[in-house]
Backbone atoms as SQL, in Angstrom:
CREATE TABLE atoms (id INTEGER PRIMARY KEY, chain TEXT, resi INTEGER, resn TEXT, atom TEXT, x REAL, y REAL, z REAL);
INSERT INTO atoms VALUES
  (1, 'A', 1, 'UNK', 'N', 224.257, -124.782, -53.684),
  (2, 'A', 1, 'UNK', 'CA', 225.562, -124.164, -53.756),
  (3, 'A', 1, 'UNK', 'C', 226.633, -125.219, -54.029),
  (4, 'A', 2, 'UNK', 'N', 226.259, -126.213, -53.848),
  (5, 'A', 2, 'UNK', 'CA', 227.479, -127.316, -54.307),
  (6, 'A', 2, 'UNK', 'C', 227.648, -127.392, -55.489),
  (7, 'A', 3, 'UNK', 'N', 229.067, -127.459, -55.609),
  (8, 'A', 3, 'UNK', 'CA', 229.323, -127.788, -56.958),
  (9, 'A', 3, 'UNK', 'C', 229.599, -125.913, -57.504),
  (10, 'A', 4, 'UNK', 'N', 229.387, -125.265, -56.644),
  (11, 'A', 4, 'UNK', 'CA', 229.843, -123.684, -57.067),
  (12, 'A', 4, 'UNK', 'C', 231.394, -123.535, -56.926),
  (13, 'A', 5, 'UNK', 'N', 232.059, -122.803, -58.077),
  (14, 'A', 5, 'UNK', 'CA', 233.419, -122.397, -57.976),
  (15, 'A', 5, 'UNK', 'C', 233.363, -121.857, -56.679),
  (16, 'A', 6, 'UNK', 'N', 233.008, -120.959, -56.367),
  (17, 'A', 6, 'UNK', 'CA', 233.404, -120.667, -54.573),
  (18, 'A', 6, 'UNK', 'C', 232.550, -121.179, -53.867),
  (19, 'A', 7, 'UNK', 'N', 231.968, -122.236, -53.381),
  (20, 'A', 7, 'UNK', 'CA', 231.227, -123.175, -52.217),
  (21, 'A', 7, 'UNK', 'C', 232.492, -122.924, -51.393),
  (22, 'A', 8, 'UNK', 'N', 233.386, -123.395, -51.644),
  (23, 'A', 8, 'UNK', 'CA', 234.524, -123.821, -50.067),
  (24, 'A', 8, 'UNK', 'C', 235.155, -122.392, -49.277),
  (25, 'A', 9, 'UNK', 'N', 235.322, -121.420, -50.080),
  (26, 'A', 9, 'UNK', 'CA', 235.287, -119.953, -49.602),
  (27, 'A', 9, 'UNK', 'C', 234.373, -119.387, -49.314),
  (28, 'A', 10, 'UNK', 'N', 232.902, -119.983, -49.912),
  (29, 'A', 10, 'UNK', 'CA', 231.457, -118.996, -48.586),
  (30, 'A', 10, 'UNK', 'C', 231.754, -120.370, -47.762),
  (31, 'A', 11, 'UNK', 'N', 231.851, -121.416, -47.498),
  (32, 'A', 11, 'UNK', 'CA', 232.126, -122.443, -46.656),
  (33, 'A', 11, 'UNK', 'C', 232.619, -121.897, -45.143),
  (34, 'A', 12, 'UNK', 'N', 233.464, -121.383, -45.282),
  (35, 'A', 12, 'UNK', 'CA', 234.494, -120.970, -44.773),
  (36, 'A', 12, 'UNK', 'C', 233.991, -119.749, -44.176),
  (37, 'A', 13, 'UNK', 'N', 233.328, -118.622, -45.012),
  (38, 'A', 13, 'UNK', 'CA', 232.927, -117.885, -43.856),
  (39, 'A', 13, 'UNK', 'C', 231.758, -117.719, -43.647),
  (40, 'A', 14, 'UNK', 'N', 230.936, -118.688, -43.737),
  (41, 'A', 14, 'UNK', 'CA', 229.528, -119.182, -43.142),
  (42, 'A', 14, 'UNK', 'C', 230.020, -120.335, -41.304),
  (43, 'A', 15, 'UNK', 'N', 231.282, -120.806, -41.644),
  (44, 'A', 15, 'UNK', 'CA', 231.740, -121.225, -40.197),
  (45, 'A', 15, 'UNK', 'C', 232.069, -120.608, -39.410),
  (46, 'A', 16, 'UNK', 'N', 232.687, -119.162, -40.338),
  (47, 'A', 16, 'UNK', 'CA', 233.033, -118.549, -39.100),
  (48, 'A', 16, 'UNK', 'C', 232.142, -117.457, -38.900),
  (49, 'A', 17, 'UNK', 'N', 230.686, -117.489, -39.488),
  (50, 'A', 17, 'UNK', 'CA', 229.814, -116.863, -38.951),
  (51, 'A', 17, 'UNK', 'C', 229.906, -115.206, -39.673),
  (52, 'A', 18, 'UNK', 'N', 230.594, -114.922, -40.785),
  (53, 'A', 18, 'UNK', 'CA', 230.653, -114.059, -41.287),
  (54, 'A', 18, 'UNK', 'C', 229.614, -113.473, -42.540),
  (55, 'A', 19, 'UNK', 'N', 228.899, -114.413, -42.511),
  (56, 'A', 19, 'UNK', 'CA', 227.817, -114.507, -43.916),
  (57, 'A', 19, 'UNK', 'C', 226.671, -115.462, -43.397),
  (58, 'A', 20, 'UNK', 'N', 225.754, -115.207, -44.115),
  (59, 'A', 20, 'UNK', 'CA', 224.759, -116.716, -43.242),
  (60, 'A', 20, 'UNK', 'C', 223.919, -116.898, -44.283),
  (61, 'A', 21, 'UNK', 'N', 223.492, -116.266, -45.435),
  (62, 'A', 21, 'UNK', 'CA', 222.992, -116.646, -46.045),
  (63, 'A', 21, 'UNK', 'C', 221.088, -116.097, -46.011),
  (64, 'A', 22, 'UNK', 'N', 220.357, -116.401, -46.581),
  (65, 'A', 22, 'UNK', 'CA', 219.005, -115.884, -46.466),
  (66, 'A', 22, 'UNK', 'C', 218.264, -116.434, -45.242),
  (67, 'A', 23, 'UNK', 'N', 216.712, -115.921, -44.941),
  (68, 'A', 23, 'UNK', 'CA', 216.089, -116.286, -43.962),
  (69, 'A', 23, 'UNK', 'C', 215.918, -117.729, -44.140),
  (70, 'A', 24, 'UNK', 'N', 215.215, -118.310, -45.723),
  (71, 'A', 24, 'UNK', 'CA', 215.039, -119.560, -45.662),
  (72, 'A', 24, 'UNK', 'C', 216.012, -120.443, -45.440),
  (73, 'A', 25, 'UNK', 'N', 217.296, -120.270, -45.328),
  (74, 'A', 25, 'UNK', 'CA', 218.378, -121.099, -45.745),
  (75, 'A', 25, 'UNK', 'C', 219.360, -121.286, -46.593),
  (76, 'A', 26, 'UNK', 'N', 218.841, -120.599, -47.612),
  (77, 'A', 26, 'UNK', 'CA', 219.342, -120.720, -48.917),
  (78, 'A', 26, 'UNK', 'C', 220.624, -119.958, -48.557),
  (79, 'A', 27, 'UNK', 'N', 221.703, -119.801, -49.640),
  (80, 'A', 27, 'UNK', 'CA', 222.404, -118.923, -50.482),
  (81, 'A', 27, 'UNK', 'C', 222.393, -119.172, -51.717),
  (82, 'A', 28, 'UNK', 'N', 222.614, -117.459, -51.950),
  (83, 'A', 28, 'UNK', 'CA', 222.490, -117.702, -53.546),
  (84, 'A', 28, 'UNK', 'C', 223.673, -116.741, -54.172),
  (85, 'A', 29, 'UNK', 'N', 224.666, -117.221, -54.397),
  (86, 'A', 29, 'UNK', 'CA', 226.376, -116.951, -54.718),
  (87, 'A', 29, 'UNK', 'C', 225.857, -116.044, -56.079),
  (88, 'A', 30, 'UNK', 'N', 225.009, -116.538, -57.174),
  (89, 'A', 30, 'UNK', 'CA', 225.098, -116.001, -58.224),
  (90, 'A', 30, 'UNK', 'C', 224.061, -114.669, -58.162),
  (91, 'A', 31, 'UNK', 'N', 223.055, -114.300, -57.155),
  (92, 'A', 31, 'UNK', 'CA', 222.242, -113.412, -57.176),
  (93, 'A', 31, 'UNK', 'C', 223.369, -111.977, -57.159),
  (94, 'A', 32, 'UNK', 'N', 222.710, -110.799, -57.071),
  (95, 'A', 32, 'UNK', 'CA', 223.284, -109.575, -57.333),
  (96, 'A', 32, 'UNK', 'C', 222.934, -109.277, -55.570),
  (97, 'A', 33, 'UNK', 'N', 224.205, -108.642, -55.050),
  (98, 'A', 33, 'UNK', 'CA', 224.226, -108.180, -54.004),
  (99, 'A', 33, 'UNK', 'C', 224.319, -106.486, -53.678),
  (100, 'A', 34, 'UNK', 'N', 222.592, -106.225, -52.818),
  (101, 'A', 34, 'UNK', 'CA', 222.141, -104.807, -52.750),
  (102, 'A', 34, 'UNK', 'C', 223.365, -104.248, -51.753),
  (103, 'A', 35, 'UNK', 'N', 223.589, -102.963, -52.200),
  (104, 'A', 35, 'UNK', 'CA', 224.094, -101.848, -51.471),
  (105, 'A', 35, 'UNK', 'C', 223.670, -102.446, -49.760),
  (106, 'A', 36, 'UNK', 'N', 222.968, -102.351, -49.243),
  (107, 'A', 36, 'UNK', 'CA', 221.722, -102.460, -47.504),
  (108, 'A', 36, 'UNK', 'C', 222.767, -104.219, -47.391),
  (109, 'A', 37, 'UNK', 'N', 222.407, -104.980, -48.447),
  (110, 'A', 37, 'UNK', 'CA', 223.358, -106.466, -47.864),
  (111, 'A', 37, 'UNK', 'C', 224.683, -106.212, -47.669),
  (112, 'A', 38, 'UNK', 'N', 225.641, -106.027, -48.658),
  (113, 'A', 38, 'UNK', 'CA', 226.430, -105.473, -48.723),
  (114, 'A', 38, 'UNK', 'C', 227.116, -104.426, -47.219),
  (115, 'A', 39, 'UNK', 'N', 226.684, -103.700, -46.717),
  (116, 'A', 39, 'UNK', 'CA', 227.098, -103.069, -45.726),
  (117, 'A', 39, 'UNK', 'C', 227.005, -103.730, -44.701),
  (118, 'A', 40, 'UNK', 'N', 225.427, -104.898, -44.519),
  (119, 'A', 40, 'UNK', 'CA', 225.310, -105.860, -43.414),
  (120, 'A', 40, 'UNK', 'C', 226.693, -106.820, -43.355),
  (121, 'A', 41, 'UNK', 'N', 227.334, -107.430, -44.370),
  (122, 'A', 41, 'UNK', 'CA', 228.288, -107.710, -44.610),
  (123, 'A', 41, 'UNK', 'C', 229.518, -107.303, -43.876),
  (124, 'A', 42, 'UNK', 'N', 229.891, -106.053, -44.293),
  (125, 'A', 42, 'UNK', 'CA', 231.084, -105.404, -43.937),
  (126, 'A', 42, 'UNK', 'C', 230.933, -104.694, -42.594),
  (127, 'A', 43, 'UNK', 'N', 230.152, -104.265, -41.705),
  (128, 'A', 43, 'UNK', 'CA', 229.020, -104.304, -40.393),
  (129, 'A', 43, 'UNK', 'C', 229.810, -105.212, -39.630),
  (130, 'A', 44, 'UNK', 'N', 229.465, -106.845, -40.180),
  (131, 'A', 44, 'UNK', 'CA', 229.379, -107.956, -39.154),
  (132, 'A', 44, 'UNK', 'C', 230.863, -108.273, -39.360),
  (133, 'A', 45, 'UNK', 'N', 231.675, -108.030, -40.383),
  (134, 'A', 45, 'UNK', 'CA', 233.087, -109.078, -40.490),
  (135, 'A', 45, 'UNK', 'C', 234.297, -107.700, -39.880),
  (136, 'A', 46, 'UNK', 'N', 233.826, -106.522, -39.956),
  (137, 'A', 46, 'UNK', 'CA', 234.913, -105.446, -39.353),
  (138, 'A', 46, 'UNK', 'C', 234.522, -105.026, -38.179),
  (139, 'A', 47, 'UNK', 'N', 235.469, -105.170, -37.331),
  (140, 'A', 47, 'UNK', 'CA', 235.057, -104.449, -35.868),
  (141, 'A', 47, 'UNK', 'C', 235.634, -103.079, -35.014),
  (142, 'A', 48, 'UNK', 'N', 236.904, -102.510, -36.413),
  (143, 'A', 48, 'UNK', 'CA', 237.751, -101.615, -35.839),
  (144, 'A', 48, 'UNK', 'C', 237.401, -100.102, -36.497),
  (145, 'A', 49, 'UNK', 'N', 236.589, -99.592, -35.761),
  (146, 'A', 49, 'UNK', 'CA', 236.137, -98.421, -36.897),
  (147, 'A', 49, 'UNK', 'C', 237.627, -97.205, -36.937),
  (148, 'A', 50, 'UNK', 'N', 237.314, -96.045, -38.045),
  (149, 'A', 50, 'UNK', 'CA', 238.088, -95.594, -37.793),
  (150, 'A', 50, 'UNK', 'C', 237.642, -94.051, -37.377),
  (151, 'A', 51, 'UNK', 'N', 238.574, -93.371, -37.532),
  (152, 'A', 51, 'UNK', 'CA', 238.047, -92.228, -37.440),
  (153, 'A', 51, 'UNK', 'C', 237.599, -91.222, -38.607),
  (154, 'A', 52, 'UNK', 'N', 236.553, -90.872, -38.531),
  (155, 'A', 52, 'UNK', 'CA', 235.824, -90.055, -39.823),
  (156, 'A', 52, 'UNK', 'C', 235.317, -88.548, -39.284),
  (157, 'A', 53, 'UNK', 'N', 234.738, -88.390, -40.512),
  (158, 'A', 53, 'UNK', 'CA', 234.238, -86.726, -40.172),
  (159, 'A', 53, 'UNK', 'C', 232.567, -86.721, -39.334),
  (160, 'A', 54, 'UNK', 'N', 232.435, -85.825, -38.599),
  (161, 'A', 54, 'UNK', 'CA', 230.958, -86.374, -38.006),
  (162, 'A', 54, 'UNK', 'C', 230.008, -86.471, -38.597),
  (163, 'A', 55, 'UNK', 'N', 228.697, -86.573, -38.416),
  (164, 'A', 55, 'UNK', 'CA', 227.496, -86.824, -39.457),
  (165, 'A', 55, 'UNK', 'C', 227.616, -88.027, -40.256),
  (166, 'A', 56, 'UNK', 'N', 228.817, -88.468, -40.378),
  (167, 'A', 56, 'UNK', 'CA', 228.953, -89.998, -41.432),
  (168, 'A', 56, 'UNK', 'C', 227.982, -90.956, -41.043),
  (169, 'A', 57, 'UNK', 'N', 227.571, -91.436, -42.106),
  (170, 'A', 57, 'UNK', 'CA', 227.178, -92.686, -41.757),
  (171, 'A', 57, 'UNK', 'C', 224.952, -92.298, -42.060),
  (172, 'A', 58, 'UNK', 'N', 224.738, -91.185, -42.113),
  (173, 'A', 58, 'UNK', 'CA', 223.333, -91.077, -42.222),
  (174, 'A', 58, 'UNK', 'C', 222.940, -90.202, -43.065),
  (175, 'A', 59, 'UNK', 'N', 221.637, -91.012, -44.011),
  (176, 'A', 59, 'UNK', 'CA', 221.003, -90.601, -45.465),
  (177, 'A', 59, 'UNK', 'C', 220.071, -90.349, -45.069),
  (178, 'A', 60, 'UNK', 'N', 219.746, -89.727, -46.220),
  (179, 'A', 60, 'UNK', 'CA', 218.236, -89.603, -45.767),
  (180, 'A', 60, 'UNK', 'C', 216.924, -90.586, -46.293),
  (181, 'A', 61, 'UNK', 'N', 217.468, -91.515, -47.015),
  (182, 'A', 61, 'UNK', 'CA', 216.976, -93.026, -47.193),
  (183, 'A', 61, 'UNK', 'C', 217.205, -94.014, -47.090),
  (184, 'A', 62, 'UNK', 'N', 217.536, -94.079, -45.578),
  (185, 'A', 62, 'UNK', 'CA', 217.988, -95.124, -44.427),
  (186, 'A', 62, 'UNK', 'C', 217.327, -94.906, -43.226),
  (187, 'A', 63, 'UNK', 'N', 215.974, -94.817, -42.741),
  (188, 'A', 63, 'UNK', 'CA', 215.712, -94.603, -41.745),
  (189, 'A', 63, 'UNK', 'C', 215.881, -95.782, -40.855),
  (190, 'A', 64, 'UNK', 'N', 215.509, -95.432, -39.217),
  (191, 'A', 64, 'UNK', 'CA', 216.098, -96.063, -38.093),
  (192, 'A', 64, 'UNK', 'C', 215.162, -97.800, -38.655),
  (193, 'A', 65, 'UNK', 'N', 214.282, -97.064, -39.200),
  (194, 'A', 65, 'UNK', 'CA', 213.315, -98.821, -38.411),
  (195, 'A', 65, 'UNK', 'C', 213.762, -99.824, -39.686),
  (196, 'A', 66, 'UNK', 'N', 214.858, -99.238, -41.186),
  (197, 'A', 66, 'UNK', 'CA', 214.923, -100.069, -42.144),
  (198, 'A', 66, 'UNK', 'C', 216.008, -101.246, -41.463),
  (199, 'A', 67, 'UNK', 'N', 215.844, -102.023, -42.050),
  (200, 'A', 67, 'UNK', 'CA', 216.448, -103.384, -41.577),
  (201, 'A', 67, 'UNK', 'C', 218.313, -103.557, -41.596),
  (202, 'A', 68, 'UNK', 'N', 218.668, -102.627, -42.142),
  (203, 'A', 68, 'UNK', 'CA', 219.721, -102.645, -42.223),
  (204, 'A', 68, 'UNK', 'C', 220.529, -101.128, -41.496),
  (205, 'A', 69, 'UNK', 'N', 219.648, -100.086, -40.942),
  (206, 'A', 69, 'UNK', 'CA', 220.050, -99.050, -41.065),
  (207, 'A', 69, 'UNK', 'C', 221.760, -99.244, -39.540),
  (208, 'A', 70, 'UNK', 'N', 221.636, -99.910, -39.110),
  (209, 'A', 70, 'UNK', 'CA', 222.596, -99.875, -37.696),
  (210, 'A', 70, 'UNK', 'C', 223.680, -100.022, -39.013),
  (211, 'A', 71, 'UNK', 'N', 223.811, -101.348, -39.789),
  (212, 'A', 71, 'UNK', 'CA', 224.959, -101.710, -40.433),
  (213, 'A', 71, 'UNK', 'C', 225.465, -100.510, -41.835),
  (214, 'A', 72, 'UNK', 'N', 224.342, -99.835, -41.840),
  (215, 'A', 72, 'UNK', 'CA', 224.824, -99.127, -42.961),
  (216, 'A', 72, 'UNK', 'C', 225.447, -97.643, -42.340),
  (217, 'A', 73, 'UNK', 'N', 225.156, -97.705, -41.488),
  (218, 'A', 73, 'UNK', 'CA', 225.701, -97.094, -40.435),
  (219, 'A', 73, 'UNK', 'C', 227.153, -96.996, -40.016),
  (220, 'A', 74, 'UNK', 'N', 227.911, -98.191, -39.414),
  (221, 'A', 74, 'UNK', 'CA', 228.286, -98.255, -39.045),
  (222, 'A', 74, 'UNK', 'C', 229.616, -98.953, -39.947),
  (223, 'A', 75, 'UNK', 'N', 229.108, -99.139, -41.102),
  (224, 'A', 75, 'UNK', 'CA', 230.072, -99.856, -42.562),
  (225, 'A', 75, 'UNK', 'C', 230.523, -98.004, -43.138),
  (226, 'A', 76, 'UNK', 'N', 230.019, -97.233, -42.991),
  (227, 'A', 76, 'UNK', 'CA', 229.838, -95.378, -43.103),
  (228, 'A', 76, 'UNK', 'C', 231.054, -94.956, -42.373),
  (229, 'A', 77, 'UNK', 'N', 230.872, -94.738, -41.255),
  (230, 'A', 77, 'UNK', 'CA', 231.335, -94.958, -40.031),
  (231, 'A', 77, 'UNK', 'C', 232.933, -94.865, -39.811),
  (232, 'A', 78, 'UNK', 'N', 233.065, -96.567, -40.470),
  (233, 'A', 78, 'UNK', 'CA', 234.170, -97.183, -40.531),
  (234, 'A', 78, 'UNK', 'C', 234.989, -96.861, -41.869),
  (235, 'A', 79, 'UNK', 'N', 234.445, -96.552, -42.308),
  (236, 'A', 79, 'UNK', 'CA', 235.098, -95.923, -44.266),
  (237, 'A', 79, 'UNK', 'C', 235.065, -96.367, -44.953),
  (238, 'A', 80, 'UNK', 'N', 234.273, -97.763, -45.089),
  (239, 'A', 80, 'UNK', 'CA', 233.894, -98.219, -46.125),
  (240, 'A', 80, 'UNK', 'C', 232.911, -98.199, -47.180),
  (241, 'A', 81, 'UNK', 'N', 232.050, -97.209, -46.230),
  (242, 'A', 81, 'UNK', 'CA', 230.822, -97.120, -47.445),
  (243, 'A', 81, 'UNK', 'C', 230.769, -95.495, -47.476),
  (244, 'A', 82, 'UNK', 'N', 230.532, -94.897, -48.706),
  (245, 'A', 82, 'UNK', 'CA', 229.490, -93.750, -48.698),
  (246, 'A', 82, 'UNK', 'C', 228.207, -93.518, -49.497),
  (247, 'A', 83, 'UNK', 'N', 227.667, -92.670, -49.624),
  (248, 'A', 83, 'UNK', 'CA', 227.038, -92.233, -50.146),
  (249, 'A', 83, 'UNK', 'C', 226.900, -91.148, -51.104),
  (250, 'A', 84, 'UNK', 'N', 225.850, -91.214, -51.857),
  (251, 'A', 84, 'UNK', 'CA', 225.889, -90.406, -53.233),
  (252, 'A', 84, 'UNK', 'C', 226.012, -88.365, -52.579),
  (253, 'A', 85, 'UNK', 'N', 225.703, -87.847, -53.835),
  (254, 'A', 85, 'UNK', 'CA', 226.139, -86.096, -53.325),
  (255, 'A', 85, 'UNK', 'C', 224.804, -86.072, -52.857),
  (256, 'A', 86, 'UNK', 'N', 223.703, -86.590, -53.155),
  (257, 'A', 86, 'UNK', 'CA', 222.295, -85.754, -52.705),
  (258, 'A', 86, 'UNK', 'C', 222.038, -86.548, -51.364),
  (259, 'A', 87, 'UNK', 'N', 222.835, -87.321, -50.907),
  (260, 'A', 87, 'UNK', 'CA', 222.756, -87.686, -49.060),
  (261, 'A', 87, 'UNK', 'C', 222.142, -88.879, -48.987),
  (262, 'A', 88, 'UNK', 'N', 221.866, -89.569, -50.593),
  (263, 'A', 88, 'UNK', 'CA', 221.036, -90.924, -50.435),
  (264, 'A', 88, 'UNK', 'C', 222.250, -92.311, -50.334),
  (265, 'A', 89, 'UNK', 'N', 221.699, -93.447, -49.619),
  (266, 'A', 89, 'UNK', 'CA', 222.725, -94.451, -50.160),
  (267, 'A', 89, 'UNK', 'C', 222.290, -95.251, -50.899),
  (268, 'A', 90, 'UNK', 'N', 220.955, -95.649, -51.146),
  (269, 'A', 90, 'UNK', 'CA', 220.283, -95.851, -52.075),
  (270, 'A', 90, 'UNK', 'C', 220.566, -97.638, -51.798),
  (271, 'A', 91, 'UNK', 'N', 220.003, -98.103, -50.919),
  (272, 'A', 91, 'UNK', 'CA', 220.008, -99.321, -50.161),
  (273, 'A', 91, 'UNK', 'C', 219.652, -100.438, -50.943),
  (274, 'A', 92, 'UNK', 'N', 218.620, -100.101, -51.637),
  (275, 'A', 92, 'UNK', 'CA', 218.482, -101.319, -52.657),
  (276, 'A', 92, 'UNK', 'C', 218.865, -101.465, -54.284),
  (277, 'A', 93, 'UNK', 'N', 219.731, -100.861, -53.994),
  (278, 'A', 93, 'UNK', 'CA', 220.655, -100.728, -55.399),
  (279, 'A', 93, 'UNK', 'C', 221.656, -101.373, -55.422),
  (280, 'A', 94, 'UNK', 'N', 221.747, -102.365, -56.572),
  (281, 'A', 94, 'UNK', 'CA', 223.004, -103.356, -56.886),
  (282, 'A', 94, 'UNK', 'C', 224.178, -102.792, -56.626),
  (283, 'A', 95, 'UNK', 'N', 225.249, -103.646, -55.317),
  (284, 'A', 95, 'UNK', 'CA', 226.544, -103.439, -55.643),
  (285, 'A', 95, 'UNK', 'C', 227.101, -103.346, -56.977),
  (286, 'A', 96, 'UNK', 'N', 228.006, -102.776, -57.870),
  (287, 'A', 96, 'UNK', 'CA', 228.738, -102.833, -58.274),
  (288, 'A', 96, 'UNK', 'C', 229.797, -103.510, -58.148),
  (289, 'A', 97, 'UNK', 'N', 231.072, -104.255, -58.824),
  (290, 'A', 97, 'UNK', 'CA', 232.171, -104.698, -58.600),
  (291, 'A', 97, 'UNK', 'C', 233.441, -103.688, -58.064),
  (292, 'A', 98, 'UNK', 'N', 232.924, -102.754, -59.186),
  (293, 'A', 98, 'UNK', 'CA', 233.876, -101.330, -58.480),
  (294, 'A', 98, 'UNK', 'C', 233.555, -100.829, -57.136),
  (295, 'A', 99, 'UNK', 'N', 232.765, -101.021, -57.382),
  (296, 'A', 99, 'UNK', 'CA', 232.236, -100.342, -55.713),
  (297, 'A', 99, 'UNK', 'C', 232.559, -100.723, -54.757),
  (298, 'A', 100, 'UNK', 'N', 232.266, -102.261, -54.635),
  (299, 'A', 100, 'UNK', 'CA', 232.984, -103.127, -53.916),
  (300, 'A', 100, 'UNK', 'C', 234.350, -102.924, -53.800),
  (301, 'A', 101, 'UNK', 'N', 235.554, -103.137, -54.809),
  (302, 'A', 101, 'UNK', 'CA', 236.259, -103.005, -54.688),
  (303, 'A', 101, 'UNK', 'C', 237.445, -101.501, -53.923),
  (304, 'A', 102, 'UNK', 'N', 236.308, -100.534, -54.294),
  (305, 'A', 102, 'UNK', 'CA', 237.125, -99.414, -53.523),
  (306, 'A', 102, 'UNK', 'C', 236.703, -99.229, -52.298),
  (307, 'A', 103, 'UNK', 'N', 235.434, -99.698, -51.935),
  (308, 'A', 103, 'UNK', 'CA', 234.825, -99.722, -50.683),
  (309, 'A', 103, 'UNK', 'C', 236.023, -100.545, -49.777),
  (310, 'A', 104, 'UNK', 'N', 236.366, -101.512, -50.092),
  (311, 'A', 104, 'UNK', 'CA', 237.557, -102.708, -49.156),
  (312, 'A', 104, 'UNK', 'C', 238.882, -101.565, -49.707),
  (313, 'A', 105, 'UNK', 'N', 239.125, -100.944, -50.281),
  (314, 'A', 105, 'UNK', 'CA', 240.443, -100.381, -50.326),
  (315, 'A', 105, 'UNK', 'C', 240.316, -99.505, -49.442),
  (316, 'A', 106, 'UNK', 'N', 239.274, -98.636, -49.260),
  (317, 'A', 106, 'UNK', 'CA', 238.716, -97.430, -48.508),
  (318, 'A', 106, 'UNK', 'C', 238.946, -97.812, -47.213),
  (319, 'A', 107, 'UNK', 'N', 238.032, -98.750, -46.844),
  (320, 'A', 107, 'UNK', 'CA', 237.756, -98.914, -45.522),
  (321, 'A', 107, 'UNK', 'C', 239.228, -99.877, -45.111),
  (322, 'A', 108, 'UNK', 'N', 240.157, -100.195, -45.725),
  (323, 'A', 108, 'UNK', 'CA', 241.262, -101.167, -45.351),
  (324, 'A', 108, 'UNK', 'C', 242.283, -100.082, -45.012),
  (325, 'A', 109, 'UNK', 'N', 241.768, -98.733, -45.535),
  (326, 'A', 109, 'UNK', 'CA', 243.222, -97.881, -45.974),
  (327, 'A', 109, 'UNK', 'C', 244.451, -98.061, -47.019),
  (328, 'A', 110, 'UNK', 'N', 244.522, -98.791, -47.599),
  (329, 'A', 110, 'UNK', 'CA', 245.176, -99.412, -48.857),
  (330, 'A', 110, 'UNK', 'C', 245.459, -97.967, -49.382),
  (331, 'A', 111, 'UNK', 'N', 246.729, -98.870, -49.838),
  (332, 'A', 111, 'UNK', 'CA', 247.591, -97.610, -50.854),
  (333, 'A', 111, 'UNK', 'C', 248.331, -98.208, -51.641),
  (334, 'A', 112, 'UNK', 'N', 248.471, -97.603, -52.886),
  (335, 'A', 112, 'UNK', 'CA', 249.520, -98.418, -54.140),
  (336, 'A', 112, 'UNK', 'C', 249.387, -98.167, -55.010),
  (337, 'A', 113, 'UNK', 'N', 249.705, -99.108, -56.274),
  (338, 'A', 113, 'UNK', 'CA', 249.447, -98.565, -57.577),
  (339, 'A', 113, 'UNK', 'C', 248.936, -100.236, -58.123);
C-alpha cells in the first residue's frame, strides 16, 4: 500500500480501528469492494442507528451463520443499506460508486442539491 494515493487516509482509519484490512494482513485499496464488506464497514464506523420501518435489515440471502449477516444487518437498520425488490442483498456483489455514495447520503440523512 505504500506509495498509494490514499495510504495516509486508510492510515488513518486503520489507527483508529475503523478498517483493518484482510485476514492475512494485507490491504488491497485497488480491489473491488463486495456489498457483505462494505456494510461490515459502515456496521463498525456508525454507532447511532436510526429509526426505520420494522423487518429492515433481513434478506433472504443473508442467513444468521454468513459472516457478515449481524453487520448487514445492522448497516439496514441504520439506513444505510437496502436491498433489492425481490428481498435479496446480494452480499457478494460489487459495490458500486453510486451505491456507495447514496448509501452515506441515506444513512447520514443529507439533503441538497
Amino acid at each position: 500500500m505504500r506509495g498509494h494515493w490514499a495510504s495516509q487516509f486508510i492510515g488513518e482509519l486503520v489507527i483508529r480501528r475503523l478498517v483493518s484490512g484482510f485476514g492475512d494482513g494485507t490491504f488491497k485499496p485497488e480491489a473491488n469492494l463486495t456489498r457483505a464488506q462494505y456494510a461490515a464497514i459502515i456496521a463498525k464506523t456508525f454507532e447511532s442507528p436510526r429509526q426505520v420501518g420494522k423487518g429492515r435489515g433481513e434478506f433472504v440471502d443473508s442467513s444468521a451463520k454468513f459472516w457478515a449477516s449481524q453487520a448487514i444487518r445492522k448497516a439496514a437498520v441504520m439506513g444505510f443499506i437496502s436491498g433489492f425488490p425481490d428481498r435479496t442483498f446480494r452480499p457478494q456483489q460489487n459495490l458500486t460508486r453510486v451505491q456507495g455514495l447514496v448509501s452515506l447520503v441515506k444513512g447520514l440523512g443529507l439533503t441538497g442539491g
